[in-house]
Structure formats: C-alpha cells, structure tokens
PABA-971143 format. One record per atom (N, C-alpha, C, O, CB): residue number from 0; residue in one letter; x, z, y. Coordinates in steps of 0.2 Angstrom, whole numbers, plus 5000, padded with zeros to 4 digits. Atoms other than C-alpha are relative to their C-alpha. Glycine has a CB too. Layout:
    i  aa    c1    c3    c2
  NUM   A     X     Z     Y
...
***
This chain:
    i  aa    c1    c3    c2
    0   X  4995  5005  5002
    0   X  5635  6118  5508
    0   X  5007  5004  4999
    0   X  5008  5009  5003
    0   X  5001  4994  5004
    1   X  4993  4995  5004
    1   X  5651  6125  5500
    1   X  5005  4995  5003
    1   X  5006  4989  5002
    1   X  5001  5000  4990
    2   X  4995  5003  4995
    2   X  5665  6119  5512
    2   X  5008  5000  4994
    2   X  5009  5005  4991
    2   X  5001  5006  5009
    3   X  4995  5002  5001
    3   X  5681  6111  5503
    3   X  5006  4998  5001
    3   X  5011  4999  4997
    3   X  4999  4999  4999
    4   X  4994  4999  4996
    4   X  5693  6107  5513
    4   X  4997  4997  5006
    4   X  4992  4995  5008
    4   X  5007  4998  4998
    5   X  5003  5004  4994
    5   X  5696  6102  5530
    5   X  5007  5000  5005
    5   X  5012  5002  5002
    5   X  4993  5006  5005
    6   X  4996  5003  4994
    6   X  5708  6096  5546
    6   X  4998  4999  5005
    6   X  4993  4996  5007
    6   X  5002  4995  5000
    7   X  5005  4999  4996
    7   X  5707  6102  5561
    7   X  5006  4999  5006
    7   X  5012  5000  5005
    7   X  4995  5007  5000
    8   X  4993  5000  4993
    8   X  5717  6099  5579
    8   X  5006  4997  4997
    8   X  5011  5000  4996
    8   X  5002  5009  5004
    9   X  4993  5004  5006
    9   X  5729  6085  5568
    9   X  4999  4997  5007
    9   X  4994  4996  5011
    9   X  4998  4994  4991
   10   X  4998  5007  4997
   10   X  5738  6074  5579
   10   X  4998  4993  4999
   10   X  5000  4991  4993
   10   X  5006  4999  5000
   11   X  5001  5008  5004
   11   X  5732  6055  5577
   11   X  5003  4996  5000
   11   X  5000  4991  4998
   11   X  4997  4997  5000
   12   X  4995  5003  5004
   12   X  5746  6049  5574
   12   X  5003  5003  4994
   12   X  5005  4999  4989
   12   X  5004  4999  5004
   13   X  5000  5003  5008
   13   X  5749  6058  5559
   13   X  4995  5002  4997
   13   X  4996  5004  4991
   13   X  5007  5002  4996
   14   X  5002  5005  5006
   14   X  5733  6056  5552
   14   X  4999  4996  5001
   14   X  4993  4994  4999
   14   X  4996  5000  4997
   15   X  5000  5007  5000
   15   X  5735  6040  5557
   15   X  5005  4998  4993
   15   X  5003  4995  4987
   15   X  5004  4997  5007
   16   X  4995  5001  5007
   16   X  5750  6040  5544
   16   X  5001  5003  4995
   16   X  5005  5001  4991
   16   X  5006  5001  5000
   17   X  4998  4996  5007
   17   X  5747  6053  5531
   17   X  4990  5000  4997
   17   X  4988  5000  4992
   17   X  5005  5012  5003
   18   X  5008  5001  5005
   18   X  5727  6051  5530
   18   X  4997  5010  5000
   18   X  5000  5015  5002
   18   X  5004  4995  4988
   19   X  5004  4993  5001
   19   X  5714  6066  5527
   19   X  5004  5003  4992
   19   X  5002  5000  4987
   19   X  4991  4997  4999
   20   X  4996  4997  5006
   20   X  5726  6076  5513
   20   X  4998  5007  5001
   20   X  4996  5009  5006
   20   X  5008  5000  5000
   21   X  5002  4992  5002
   21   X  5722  6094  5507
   21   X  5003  5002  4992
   21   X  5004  4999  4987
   21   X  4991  5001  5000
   22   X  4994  4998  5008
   22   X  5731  6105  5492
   22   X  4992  5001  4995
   22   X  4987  5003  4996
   22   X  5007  5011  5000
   23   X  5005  4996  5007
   23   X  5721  6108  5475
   23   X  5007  5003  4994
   23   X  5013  5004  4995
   23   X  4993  4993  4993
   24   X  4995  4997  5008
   24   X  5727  6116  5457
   24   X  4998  4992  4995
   24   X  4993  4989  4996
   24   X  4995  5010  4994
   25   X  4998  5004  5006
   25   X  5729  6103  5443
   25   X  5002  5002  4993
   25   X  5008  5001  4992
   25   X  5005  4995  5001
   26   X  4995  5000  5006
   26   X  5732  6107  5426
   26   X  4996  4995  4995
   26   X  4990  4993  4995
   26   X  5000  5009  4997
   27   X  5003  5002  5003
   27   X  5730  6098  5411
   27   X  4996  4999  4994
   27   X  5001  4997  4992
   27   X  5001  4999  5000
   28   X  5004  4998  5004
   28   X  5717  6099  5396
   28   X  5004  4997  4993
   28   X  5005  4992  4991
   28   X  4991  4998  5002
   29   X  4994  5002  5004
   29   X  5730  6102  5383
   29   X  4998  4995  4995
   29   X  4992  4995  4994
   29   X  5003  5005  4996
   30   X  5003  5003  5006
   30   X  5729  6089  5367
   30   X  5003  5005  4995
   30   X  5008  5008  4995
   30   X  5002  4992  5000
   31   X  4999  4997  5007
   31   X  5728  6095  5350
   31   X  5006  5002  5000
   31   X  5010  4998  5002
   31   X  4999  4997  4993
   32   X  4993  4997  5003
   32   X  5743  6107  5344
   32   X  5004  4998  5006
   32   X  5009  4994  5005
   32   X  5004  4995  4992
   33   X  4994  5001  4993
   33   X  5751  6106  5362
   33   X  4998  5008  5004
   33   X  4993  5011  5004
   33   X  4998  4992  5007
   34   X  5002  4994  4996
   34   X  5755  6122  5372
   34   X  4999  4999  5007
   34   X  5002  4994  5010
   34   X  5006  5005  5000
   35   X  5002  5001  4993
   35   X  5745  6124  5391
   35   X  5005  5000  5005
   35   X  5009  5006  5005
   35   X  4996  5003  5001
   36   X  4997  5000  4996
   36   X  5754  6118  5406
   36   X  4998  5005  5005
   36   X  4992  5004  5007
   36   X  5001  4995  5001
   37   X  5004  4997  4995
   37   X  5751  6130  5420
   37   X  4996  4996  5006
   37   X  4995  4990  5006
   37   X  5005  5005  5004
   38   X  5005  5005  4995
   38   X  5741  6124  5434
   38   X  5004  4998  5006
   38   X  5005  5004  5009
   38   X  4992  5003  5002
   39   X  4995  5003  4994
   39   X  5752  6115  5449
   39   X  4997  4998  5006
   39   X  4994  4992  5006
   39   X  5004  4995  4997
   40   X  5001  5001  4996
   40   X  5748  6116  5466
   40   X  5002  4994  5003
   40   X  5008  4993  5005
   40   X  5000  5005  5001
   41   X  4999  5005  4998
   41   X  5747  6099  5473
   41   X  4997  4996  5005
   41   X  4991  4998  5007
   41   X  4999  4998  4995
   42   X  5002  5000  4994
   42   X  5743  6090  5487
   42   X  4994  4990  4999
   42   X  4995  4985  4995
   42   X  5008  5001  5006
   43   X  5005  5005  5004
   43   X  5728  6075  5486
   43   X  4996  4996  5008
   43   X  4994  4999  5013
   43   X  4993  5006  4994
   44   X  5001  5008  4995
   44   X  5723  6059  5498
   44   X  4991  4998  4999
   44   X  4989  4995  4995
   44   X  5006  4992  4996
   45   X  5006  5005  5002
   45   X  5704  6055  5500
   45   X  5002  4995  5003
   45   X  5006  4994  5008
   45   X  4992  5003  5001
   46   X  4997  5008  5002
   46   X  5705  6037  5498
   46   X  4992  4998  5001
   46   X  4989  5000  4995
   46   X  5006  4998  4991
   47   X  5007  5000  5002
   47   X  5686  6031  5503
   47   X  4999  4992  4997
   47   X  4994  4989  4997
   47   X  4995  5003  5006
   48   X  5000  5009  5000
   48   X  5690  6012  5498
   48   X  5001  5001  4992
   48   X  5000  4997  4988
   48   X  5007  4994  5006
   49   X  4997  4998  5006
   49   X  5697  6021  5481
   49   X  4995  5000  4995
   49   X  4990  5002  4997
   49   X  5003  5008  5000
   50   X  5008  5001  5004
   50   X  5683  6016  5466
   50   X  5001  5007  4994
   50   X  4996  5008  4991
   50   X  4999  4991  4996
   51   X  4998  4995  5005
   51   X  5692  6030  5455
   51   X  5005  5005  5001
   51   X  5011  5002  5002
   51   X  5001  4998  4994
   52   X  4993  4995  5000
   52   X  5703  6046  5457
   52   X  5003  5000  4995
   52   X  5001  4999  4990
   52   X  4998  5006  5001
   53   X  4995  5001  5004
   53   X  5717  6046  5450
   53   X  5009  5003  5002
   53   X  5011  5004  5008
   53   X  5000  4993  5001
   54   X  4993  4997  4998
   54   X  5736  6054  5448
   54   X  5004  4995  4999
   54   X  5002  4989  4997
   54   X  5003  5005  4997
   55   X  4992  5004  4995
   55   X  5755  6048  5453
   55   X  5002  5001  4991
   55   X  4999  5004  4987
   55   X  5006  5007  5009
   56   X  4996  4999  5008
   56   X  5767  6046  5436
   56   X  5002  5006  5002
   56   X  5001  5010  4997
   56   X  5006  4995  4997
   57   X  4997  4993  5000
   57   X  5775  6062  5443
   57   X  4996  5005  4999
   57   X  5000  5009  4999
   57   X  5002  5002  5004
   58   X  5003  4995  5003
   58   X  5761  6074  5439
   58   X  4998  4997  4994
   58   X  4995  5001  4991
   58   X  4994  5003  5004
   59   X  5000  5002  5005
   59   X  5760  6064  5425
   59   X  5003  5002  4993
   59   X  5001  5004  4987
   59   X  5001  4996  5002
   60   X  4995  4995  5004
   60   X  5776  6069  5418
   60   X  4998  5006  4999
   60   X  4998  5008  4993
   60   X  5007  5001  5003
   61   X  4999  4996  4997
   61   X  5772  6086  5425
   61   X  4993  5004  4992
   61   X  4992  5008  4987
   61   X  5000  5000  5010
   62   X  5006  5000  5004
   62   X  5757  6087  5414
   62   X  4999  4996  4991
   62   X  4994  4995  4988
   62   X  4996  4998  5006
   63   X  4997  5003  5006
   63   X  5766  6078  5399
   63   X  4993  5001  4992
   63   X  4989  4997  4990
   63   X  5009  5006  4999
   64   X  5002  4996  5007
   64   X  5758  6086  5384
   64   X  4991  5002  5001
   64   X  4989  5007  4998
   64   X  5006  5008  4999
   65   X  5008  5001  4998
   65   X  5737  6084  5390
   65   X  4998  4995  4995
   65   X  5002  4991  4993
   65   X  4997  4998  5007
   66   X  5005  5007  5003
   66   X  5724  6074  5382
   66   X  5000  4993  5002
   66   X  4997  4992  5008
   66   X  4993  5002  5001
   67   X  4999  5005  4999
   67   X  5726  6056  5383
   67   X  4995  4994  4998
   67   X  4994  4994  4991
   67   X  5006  4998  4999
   68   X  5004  5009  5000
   68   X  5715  6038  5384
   68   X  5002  4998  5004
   68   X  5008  4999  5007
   68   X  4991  4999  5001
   69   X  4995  5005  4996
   69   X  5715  6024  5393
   69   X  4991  4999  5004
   69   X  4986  5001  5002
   69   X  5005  4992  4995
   70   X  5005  5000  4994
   70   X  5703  6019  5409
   70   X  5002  4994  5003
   70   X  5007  4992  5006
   70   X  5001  5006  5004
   71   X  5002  5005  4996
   71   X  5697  6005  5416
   71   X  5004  5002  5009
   71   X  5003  5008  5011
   71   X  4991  5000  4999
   72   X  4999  4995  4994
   72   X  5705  6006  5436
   72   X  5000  4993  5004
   72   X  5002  4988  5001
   72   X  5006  5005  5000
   73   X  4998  5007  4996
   73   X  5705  5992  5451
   73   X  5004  5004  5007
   73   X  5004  5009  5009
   73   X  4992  4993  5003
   74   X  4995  4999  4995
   74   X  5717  5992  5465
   74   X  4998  4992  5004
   74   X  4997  4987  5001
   74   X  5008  5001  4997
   75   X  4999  5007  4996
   75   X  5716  5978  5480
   75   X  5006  4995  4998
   75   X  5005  4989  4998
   75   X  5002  5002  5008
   76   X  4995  5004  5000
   76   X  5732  5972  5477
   76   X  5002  4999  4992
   76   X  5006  4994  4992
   76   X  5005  5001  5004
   77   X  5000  5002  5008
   77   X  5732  5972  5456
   77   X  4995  4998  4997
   77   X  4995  4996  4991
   77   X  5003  5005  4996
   78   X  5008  5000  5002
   78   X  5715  5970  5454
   78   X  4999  5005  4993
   78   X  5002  5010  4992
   78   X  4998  4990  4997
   79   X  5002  4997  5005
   79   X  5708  5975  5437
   79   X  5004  5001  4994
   79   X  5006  4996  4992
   79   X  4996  4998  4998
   80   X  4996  4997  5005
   80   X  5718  5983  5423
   80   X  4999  5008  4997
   80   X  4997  5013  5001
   80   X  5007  5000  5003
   81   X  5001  4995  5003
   81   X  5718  5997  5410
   81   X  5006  5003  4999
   81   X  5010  5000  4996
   81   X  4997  5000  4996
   82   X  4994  4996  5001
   82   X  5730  6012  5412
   82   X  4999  5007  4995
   82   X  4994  5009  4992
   82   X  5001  5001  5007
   83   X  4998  4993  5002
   83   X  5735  6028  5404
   83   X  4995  5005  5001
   83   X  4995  5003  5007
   83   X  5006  5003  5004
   84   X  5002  4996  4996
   84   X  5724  6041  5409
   84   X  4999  5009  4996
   84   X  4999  5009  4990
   84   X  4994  4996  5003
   85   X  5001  4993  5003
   85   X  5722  6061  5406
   85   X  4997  5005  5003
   85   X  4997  5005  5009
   85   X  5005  5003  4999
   86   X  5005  4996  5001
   86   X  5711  6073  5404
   86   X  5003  5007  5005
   86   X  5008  5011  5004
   86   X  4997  5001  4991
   87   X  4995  4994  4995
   87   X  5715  6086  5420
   87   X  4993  5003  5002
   87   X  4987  5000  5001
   87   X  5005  4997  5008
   88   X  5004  4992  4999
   88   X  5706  6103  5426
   88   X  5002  5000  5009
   88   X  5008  4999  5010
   88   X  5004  5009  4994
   89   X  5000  5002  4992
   89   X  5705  6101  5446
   89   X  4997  5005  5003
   89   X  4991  5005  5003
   89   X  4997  4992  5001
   90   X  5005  4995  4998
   90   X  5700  6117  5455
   90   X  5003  5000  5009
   90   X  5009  5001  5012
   90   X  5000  5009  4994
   91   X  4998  4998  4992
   91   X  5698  6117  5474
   91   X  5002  5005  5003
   91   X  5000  5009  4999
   91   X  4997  5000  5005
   92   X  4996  4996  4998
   92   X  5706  6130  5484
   92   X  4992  5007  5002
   92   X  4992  5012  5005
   92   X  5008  4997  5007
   93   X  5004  4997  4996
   93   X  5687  6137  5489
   93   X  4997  5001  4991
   93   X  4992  5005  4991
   93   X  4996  4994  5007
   94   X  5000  5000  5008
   94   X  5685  6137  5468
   94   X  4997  4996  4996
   94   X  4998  4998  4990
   94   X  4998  5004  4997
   95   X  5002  5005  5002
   95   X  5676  6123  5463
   95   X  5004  5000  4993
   95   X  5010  5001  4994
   95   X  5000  4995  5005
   96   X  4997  5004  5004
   96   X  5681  6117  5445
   96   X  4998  4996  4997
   96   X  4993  4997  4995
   96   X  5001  5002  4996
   97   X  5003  5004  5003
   97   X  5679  6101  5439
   97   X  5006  4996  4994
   97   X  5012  4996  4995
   97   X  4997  4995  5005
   98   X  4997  5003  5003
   98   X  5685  6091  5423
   98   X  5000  4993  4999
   98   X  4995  4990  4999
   98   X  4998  5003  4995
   99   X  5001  5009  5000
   99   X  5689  6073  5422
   99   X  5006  4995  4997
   99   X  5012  4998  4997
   99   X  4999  4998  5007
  100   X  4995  5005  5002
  100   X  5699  6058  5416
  100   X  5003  4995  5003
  100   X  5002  4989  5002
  100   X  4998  4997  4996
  101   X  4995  5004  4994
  101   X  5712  6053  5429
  101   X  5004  4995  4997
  101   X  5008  4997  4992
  101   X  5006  5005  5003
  102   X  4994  5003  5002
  102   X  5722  6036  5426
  102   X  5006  5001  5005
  102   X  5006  5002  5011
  102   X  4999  4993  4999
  103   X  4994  4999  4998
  103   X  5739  6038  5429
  103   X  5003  4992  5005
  103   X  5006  4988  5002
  103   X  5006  5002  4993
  104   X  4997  5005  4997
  104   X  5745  6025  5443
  104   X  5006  5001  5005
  104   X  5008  5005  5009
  104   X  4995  4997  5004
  105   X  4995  5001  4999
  105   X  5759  6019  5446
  105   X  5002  5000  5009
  105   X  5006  5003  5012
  105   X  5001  4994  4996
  106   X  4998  5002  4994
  106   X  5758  6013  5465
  106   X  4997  5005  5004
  106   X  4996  5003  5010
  106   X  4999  4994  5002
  107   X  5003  4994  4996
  107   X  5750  6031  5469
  107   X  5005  5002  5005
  107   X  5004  5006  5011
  107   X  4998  5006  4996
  108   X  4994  4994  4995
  108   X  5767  6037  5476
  108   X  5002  4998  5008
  108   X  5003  4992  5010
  108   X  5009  4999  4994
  109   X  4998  4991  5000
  109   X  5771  6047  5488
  109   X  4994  5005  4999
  109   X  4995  5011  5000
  109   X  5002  5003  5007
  110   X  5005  4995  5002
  110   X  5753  6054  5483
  110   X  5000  5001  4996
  110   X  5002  4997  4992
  110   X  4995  5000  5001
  111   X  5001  4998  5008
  111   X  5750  6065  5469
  111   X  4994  5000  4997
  111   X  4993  5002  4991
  111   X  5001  5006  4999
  112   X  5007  4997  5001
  112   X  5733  6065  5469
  112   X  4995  4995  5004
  112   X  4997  4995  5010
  112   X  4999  5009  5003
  113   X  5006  5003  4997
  113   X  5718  6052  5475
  113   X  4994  5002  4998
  113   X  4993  5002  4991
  113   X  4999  4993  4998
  114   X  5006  4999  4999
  114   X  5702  6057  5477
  114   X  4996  4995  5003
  114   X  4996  4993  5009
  114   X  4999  5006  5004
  115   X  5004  5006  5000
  115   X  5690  6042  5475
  115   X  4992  5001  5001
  115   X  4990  5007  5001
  115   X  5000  4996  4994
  116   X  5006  4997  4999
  116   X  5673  6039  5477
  116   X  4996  5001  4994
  116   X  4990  5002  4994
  116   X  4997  4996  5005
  117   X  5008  4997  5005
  117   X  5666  6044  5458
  117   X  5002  5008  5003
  117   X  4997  5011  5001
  117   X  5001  5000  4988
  118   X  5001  4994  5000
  118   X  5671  6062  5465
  118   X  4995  4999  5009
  118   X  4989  5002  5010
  118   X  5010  5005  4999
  119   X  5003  4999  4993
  119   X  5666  6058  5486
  119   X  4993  5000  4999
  119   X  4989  5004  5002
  119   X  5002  4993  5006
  120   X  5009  5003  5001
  120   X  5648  6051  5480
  120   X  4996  5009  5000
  120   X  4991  5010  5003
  120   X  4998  4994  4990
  121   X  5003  4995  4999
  121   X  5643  6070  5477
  121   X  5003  5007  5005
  121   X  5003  5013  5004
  121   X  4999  5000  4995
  122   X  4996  4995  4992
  122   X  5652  6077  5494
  122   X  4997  4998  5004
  122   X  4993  4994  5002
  122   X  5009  4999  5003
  123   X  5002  5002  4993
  123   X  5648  6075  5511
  123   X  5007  5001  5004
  123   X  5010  5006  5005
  123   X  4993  5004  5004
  124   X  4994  4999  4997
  124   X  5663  6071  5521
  124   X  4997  4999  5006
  124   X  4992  4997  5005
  124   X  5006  4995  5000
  125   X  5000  5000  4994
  125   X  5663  6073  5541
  125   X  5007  4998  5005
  125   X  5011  5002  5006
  125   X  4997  5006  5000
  126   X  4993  4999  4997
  126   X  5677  6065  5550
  126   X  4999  4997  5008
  126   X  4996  4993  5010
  126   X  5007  4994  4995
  127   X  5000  5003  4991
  127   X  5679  6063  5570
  127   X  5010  4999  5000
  127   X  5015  5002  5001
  127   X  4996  5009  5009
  128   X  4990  5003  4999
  128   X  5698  6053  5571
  128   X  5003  5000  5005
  128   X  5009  5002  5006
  128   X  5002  4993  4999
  129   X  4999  4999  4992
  129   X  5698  6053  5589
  129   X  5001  5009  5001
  129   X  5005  5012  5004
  129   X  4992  4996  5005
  130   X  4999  4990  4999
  130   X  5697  6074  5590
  130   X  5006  5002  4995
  130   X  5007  5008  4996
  130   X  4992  5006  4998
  131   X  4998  4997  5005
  131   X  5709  6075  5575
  131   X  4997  5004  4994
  131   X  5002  5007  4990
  131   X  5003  5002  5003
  132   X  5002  4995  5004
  132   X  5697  6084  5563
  132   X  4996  4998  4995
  132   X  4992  4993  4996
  132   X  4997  5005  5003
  133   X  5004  5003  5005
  133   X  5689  6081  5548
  133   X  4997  5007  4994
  133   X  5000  5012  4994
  133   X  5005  4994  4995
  134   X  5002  4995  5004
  134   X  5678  6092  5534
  134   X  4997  4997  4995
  134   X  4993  4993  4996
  134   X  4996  5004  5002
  135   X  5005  5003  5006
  135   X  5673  6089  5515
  135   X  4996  5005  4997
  135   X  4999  5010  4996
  135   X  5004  4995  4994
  136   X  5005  4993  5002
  136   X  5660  6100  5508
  136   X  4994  4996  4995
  136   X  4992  4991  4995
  136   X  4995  5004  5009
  137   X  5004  5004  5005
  137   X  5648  6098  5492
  137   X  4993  5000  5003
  137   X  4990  5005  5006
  137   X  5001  5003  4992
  138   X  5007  5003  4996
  138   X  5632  6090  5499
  138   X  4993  5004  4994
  138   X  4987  5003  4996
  138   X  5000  4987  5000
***
C-alpha cells in the first residue's frame, strides 16, 4: 500500500478543530485556447460524511481559466443543488495523479480542498483520535 499522507503525535484539540488536513498540488486542466496555470500547493480536509470532493471559490479564482461544467453536489445544510465545477489535476505529495471534476463550493471556506468519499472509497484511512494520529494510503 502506497502511503499518502498522514498525522502523527497532533494534539486533540487541534484535530479536534482543524480535522485530518494534508497539502497536495492542484492545477487545472486548461479549457480550449487558455494558457496553463501552474500547479498550487494547497492544503485539503478529508471530510468522511463529504459525498463529493470539492474546491473553495479561492482556488477557484486561482484556477480561473480551466475546463468548466456543472455537478450535481449535496450538503447537510443546503441539501441538493448544482454548482460550477472544474476539471483539476490533483497529485499527492507521495505522486499519485488523479483527474477529476471538482464543484466549486461556496461554504468550503477556510478549506481549499475536500476530499470526499468518491476519492476515500478507494483509500484505506486509519485514524486513532485519542493518540493524535492518523494515515490514508491507497487500499
């Protein structure tokens, strides 16, 4: 198994408050007749209640000029609705690359980045909250 990130000896209080976070790259899969954005190092929330990964409008902007549709998305507190979404290149710091169609949500912020479960379902997470540590690695 190919280890992806991890947290280790965290205080729990703050991942009580900040959650299981880890950095990736983000760039976006340019649209027709647009020049590529470099790829921006960003920091990302698994979210296991999350039914789809998804970005913040600030990598949104950041990533302006990518390929764009629109995406089915639900949230607990807005229920169902279709947003924005764009076509991003997502490589983990261990190198993994995957391609996919992030909607852009609004009430992501202060995160840039949700990692849901269409990406967890083929991971194996390992978390002990009480020791502080956690590990996500492809199953």
């Amino acid at each position: 198994m190919t280890e992806i990130a991890k947290g280790e000896n965290l205080d729990r209080q703050k991942l009580r408050g900040v959650g299981m976070t880890f950095w990736l790259n983000i760039e976006g899969v340019p649209a027709s007749g647009t020049s590529k954005v470099p790829p921006k190092l960003i920091g990302a929330l698994i979210d296991t209640g999350a039914e789809i990964s998804s970005i913040s409008e600030e990598v949104a902007r950041y990533l302006n000029d990518t390929e764009r549709s629109r995406k089915k998305v639900y949230t607990p507190l807005l229920g169902h609705r279709e947003e924005d979404a764009l076509k991003c290149k997502i490589t983990f710091l261990e190198g993994t690359m995957l391609t996919l169609e992030m909607p852009i949500v609004k009430e992501l912020e202060p995160y840039e980045v949700l990692i849901g479960r269409d990406l967890l379902t083929d991971m194996k997470l390992e978390a002990d909250f009480k020791n502080g540590s956690w590990k996500l690695t492809w199953a």
